[in-house]
TORPA-4810 file (N, C-alpha, C, O; in nm, 3 decimals):
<nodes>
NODE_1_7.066_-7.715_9.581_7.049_-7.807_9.691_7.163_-7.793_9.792_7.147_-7.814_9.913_X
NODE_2_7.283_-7.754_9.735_7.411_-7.781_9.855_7.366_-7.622_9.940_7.352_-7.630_10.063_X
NODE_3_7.343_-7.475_9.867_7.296_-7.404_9.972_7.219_-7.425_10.074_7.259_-7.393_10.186_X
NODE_4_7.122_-7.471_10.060_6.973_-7.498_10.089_7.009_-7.614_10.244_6.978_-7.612_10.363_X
NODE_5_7.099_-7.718_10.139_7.136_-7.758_10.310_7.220_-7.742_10.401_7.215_-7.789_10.515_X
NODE_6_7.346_-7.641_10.331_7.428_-7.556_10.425_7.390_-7.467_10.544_7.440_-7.451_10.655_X
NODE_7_7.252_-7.401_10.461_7.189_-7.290_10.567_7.092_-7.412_10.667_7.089_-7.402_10.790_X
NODE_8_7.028_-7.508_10.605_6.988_-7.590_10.727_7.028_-7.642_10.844_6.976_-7.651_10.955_X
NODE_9_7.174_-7.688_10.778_7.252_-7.687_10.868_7.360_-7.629_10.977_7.429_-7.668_11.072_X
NODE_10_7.320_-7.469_10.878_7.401_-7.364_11.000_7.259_-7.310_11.090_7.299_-7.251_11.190_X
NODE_11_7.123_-7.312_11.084_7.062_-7.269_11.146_7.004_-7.417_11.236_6.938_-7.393_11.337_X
NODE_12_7.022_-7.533_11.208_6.937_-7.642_11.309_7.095_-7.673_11.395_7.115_-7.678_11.516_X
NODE_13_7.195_-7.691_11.275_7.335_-7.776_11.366_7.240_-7.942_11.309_7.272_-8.027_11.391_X
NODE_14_7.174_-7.984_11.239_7.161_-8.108_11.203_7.243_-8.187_11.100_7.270_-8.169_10.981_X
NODE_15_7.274_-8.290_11.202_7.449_-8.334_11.109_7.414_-8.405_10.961_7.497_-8.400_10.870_X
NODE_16_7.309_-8.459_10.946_7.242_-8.471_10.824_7.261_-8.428_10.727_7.289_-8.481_10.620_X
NODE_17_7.237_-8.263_10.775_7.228_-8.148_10.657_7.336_-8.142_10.594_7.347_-8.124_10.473_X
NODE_18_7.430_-8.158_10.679_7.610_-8.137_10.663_7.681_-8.240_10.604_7.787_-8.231_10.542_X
NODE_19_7.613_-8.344_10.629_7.669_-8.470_10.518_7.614_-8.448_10.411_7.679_-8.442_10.307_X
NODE_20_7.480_-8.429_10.413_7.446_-8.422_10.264_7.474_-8.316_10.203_7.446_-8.297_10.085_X
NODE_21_7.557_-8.198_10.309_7.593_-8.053_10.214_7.715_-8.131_10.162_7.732_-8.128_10.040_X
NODE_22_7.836_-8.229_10.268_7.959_-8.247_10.199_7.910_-8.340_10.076_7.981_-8.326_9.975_X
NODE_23_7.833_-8.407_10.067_7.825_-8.496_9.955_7.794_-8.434_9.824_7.820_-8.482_9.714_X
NODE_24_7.743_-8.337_9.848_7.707_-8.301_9.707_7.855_-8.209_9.695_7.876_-8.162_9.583_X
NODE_25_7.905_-8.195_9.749_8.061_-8.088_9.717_8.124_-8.248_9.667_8.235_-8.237_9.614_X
NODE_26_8.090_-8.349_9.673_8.204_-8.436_9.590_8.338_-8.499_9.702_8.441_-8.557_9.667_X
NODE_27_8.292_-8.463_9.847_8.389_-8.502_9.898_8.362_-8.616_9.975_8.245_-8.602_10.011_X
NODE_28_8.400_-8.709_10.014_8.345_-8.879_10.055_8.352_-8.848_10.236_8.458_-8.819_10.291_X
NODE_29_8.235_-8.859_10.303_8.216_-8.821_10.411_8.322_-8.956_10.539_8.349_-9.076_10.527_X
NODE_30_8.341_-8.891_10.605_8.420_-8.906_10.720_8.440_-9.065_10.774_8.333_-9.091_10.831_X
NODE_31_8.498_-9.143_10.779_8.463_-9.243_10.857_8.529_-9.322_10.988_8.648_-9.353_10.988_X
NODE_32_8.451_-9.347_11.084_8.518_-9.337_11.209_8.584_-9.504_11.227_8.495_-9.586_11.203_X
NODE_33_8.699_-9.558_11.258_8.746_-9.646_11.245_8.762_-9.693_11.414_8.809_-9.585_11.452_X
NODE_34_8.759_-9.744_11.490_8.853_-9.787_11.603_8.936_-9.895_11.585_8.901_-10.010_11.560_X
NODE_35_9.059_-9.847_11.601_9.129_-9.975_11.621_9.156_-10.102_11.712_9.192_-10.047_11.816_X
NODE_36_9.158_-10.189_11.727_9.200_-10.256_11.831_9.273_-10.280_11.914_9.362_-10.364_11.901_X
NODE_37_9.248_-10.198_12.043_9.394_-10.204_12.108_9.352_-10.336_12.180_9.253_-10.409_12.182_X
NODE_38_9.512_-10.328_12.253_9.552_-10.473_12.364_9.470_-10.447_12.488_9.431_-10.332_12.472_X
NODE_39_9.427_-10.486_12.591_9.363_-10.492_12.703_9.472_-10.459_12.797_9.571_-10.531_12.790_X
NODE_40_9.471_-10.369_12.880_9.526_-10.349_12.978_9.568_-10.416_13.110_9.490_-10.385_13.199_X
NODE_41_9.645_-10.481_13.142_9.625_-10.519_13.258_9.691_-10.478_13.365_9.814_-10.470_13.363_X
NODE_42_9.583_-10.433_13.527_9.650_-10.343_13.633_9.707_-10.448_13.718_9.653_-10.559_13.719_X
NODE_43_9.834_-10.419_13.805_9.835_-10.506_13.931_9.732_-10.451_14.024_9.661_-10.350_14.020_X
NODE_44_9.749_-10.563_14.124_9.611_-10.481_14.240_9.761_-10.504_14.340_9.862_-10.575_14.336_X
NODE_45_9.702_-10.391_14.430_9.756_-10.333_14.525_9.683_-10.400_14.676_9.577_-10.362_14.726_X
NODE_46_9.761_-10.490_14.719_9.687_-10.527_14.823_9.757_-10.433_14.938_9.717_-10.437_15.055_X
</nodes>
């Protein structure tokens, strides 16, 4: 199964394939965090 969706995923580029290729390698897939930044504040330029 991990070939099978390696090559799926080197011939479509479907990110699917590629999570489910890393998952079966045992490695815990990616996760995107944002942190919270402070709000900016501009002067205005009159």
């Amino acid at each position: 199964m991990r070939d099978f969706s390696w090559k799926y995923f080197a011939m479509t580029g479907d990110v699917d394939a590629y999570l489910l290729y890393k998952e079966s390698d045992g490695t815990p897939e990616l996760s995107i965090t944002s942190e919270e930044e402070e709000p900016v504040e501009y002067e205005e330029n009159e």
